[in-house]
C-alpha positions in Angstrom: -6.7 25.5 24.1 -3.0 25.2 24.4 -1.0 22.0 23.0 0.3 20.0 25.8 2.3 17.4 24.0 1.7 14.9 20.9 0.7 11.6 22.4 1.2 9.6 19.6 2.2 9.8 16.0 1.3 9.0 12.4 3.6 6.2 12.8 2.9 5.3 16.4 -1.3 5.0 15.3 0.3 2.4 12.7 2.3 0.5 14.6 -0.5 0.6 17.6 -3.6 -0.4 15.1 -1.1 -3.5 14.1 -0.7 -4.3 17.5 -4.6 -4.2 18.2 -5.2 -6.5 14.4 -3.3 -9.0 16.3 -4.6 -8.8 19.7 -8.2 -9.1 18.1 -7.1 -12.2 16.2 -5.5 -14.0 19.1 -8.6 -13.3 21.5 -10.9 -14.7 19.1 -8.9 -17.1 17.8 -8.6 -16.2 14.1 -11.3 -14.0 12.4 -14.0 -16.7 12.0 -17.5 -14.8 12.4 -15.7 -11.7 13.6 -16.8 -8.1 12.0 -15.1 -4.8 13.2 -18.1 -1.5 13.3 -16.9 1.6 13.5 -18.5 4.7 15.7 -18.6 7.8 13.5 -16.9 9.5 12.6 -13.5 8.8 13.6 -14.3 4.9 14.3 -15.0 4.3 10.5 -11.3 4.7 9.6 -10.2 3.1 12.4 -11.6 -0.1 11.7 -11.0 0.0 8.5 -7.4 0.7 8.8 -7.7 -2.4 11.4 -9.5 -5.0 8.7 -6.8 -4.1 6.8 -3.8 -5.0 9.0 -5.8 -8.3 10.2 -6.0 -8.8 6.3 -2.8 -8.5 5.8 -2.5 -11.0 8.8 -4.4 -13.3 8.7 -5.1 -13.4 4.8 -9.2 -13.3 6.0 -11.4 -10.3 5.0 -13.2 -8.9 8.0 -17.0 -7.1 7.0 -16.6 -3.3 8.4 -19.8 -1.4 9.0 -20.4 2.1 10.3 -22.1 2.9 13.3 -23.9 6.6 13.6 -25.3 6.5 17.9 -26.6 9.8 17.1 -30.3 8.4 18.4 -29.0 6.5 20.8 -27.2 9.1 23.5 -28.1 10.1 26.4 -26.2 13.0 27.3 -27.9 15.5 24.1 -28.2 18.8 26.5 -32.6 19.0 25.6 -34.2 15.9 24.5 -35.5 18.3 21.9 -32.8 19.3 19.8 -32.4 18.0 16.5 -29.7 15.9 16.1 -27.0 15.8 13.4 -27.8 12.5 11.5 -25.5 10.3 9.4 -26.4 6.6 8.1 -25.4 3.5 9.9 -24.1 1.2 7.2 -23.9 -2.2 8.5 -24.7 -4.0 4.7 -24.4 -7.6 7.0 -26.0 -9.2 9.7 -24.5 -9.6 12.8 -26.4 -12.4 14.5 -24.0 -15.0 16.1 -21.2 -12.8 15.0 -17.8 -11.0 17.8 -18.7 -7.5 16.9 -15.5 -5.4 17.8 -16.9 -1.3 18.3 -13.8 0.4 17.3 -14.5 4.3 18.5 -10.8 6.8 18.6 -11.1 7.9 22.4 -12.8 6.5 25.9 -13.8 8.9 28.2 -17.2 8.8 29.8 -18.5 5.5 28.2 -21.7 7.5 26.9 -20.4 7.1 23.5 -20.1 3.3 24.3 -23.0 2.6 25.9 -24.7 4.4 22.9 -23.1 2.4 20.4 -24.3 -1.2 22.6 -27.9 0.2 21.9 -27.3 0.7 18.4 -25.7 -2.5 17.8 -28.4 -4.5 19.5 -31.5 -2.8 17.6 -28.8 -4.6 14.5 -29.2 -8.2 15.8 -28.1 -10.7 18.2 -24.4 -10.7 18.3 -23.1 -13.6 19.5 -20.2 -11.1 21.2 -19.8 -7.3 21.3 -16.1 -6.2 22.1 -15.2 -2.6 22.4 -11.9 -0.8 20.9 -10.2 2.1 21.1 -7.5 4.1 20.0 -6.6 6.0 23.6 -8.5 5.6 26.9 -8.2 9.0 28.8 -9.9 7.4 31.9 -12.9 9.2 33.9 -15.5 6.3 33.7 -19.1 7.4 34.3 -20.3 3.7 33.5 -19.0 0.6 33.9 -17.6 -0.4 30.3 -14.1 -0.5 29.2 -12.6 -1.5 26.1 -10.9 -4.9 25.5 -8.7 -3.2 23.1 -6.7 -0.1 24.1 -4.0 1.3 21.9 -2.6 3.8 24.4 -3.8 4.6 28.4 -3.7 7.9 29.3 -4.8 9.2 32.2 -5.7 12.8 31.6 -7.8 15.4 34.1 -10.5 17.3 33.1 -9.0 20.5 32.0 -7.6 18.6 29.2 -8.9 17.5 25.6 -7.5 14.7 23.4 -7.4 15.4 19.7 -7.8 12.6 17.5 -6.5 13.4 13.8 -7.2 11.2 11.2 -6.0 11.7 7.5 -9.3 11.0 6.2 -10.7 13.6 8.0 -8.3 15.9 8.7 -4.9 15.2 6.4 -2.8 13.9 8.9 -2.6 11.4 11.7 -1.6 12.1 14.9 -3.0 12.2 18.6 -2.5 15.4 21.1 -3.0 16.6 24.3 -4.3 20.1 25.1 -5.0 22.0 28.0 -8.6 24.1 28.1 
């Protein structure tokens, strides 16, 4: 693959996961009964960046669980092959609670629609809102995020790479062409 261009940087992802903590406050009115779940693996430090910043807010402590879909996806290439597992970790319950999925990119929706199932075997949330770093577009089911820290529309001969210092020492976002 050949880089394209850096979409954001470390200091851009800050200054866009602020931007979200505030959005999420204001369109549920403060952080009453609100948790933030994360979609491994790049989700998990998303949202936990994000309770953070609405910490540092809003002076309220958000719950953050992690979300592994793994079970849940529909688009594994044989229904037979074993899957990679990881733990969810959602140590609360979520009935009557605004779940906010925080994932790092939108593409199909496969990964969101995944994490919907997942999050309704978990309880009965009162509201399930879906966030994400960068929406590349190209749809295959009708969910979009009501948090988006950057649009871009991207064809398919091109990959977005989500880097994450907890994963992978730094933070930035990039474009690349296949």
């Amino acid at each position: 693959m050949e880089h394209k261009s850096q979409l954001l940087s470390e200091s851009d992802i800050c200054r866009v996961l602020k931007r979200i903590a505030h959005q999420i406050i204001e369109k549920n009115r403060g952080t009453k009964d609100l948790c933030l779940i994360g979609i491994k693996s790049r989700g998990v430090p998303l949202a936990q960046r994000l309770a953070q910043n609405i910490f540092e807010i809003d002076s309220n402590k958000v719950e953050v669980g992690e979300l592994d879909i793994t079970h849940y996806r529909d688009d594994r290439v044989k229904a037979n092959d074993a899957p990679v597992l990881t733990d969810t970790k959602v140590d609360f319950d979520i009935t009557g609670k605004t779940v906010v999925l925080v994932d790092d990119v939108i593409f199909t929706g496969r990964t969101a629609r995944a994490a919907l199932d997942a999050v309704l075997d978990l309880g009965r949330a009162s509201r399930i809102q879906l966030c994400v770093l960068i929406d590349r577009g190209h749809s295959e089911l009708p969910i979009k995020a009501n948090f988006v820290g950057k649009n871009i529309p991207t064809s398919l001969d091109e990959a977005v790479a989500v880097r994450l210092f907890e994963y992978d020492g730094e933070n930035s976002v990039d474009i690349y062409t296949k």
